[in-house]
N, C-alpha and C positions, 0 to 999 in steps of 0.2 A: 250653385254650380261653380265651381273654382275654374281656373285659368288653367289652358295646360301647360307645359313645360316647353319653354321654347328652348332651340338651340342655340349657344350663345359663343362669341369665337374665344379663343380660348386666351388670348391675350387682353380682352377684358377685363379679368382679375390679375393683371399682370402686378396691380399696385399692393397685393396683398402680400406676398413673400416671391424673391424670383428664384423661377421655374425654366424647366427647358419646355420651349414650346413645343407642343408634340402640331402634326401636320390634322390631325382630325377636329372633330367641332364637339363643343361636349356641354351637355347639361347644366344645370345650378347643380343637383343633386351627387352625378358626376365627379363634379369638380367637387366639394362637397368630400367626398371621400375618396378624394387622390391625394389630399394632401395628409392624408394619416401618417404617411410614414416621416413626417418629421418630428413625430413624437419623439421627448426626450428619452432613451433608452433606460436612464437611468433611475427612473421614477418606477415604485412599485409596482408589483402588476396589480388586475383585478383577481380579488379573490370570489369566492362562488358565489357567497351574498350579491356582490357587485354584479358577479355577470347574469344573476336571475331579476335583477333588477331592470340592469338595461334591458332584458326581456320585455317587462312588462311597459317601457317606455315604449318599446313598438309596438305594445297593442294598443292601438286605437282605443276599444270600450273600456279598458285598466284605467287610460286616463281618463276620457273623461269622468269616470267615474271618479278617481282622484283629482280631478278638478271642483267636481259635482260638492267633494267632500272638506277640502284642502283649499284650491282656489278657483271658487267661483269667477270672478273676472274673468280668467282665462278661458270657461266653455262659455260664457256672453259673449268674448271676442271671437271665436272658435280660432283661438290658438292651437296647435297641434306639432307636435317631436318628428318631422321627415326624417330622420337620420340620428341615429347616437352612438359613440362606437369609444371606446376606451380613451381617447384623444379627442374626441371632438364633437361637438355635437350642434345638429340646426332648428331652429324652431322657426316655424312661418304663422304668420296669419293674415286674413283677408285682409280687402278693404269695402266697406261695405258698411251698413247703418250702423251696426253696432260700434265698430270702431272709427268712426266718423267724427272729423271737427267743422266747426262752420266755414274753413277755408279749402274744402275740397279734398281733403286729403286723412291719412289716419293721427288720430289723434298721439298727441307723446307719449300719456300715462301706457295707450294699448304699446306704442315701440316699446315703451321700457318695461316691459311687463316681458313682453316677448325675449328680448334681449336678456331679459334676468335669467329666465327659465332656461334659457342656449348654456348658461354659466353654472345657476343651482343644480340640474340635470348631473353637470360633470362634477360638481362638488357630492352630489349625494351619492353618487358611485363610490367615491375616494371615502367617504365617511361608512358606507353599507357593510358591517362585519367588521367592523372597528370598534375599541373600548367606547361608551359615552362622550360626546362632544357635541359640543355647542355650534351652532353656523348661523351666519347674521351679516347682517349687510350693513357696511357703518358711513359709506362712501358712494354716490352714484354721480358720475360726469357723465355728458351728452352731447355729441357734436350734430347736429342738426344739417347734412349737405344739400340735399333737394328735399323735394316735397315726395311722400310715399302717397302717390294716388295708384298701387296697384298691390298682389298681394309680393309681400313684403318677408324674407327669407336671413335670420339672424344666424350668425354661424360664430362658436367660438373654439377655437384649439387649443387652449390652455387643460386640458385633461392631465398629461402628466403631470406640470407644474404644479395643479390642484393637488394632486392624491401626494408630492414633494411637500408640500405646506403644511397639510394634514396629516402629514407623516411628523413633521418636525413641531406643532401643535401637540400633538401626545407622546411627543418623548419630552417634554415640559411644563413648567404650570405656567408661565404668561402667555401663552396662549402664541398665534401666528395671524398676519393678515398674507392677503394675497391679493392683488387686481389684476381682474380678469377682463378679457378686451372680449367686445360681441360687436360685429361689422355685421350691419342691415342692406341687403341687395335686393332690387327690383325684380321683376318678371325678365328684364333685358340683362340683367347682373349689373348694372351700375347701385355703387354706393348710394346709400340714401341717409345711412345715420353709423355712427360708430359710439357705444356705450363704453364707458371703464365704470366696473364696479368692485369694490371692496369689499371683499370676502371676510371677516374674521373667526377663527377658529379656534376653539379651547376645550378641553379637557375635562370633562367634569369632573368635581370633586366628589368623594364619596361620603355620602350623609354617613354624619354619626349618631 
């Protein structure tokens, strides 16, 4: 049984990007997809591959069954996609035996794991309907703030700047990196971990 969504004020995330605070009280999830509109405008849009994709990211049974197939860890933590939207997307997971350390709290590898997926998610949009390329992670930093003893909700907005890198990776052969930021917030929306991971993205070449 998971936790349900508490209300949370809205000035809470104020540390994330400023915002006009509006007078009402708003969700993680919410909040979550209010901040889409500061996608970069200038970044490609999704083409139809892309947006049948994000589909299947909201279907619950698509994943797990792509986790079942793809990445097992992820249905052992029952990690799960709340939200994916052109610009942004959240991945949460419990806390609970699975993802458990001896100090009470969830374990790193299950944060980073989480945390990746909030990033891969938007990266494999930006690749979905694109020539052959390569995506790979050559870089993971971790800032550790509290302790996540509850379920635990990664959100990253880098969606345009992705599908920008992976745009400028295939109009090239050296290929592009990109670091992407994934902020982890508790049940109350207080920080608990902030990831940067590096993305690398290339081109493939074509067998002769």
């Amino acid at each position: 049984m998971t936790n349900p969504q508490k209300c949370v004020p809205f000035n809470a995330f104020a540390a994330v990007r400023p915002v006009n605070q509006p007078t009402a009280c708003l969700t993680l999830n919410s909040w979550i997809m209010a901040q889409t509109p500061y996608a970069e405008t200038t970044a490609p849009a999704l083409n139809g591959s892309a947006i049948k994709l994000m589909a299947n990211f909201k279907a619950p049974w698509k994943m797990r069954l792509f986790f079942l197939q793809r990445l097992p860890s992820c249905l052992f933590w029952g990690v799960r996609i709340e939200s994916c939207t052109a610009s942004a997307c959240a991945v949460s997971l419990p806390y609970r035996w699975a993802t458990q350390n001896p100090f009470r709290s969830i374990y790193f590898a299950a944060l980073a794991g989480a945390a990746e997926l909030s990033t891969g998610a938007l990266a494999m949009l930006a690749l979905s309907g694109q020539p052959p390329a390569s995506m790979l992670i050559t870089k993971v930093e971790a800032h550790f703030i509290k302790k996540a003893d509850t379920r635990t909700t990664f959100t990253c907005e880098d969606g345009a700047a992705l599908r920008t890198a992976v745009q400028q990776a295939l109009q090239n052969e050296e290929g592009q990196e990109f670091t992407a930021i994934s902020t982890g917030r508790n049940i109350h929306g207080e920080a608990v971990c902030t990831v940067r991971l590096t993305w690398s993205f290339r081109k493939r070449r074509k067998k002769r």
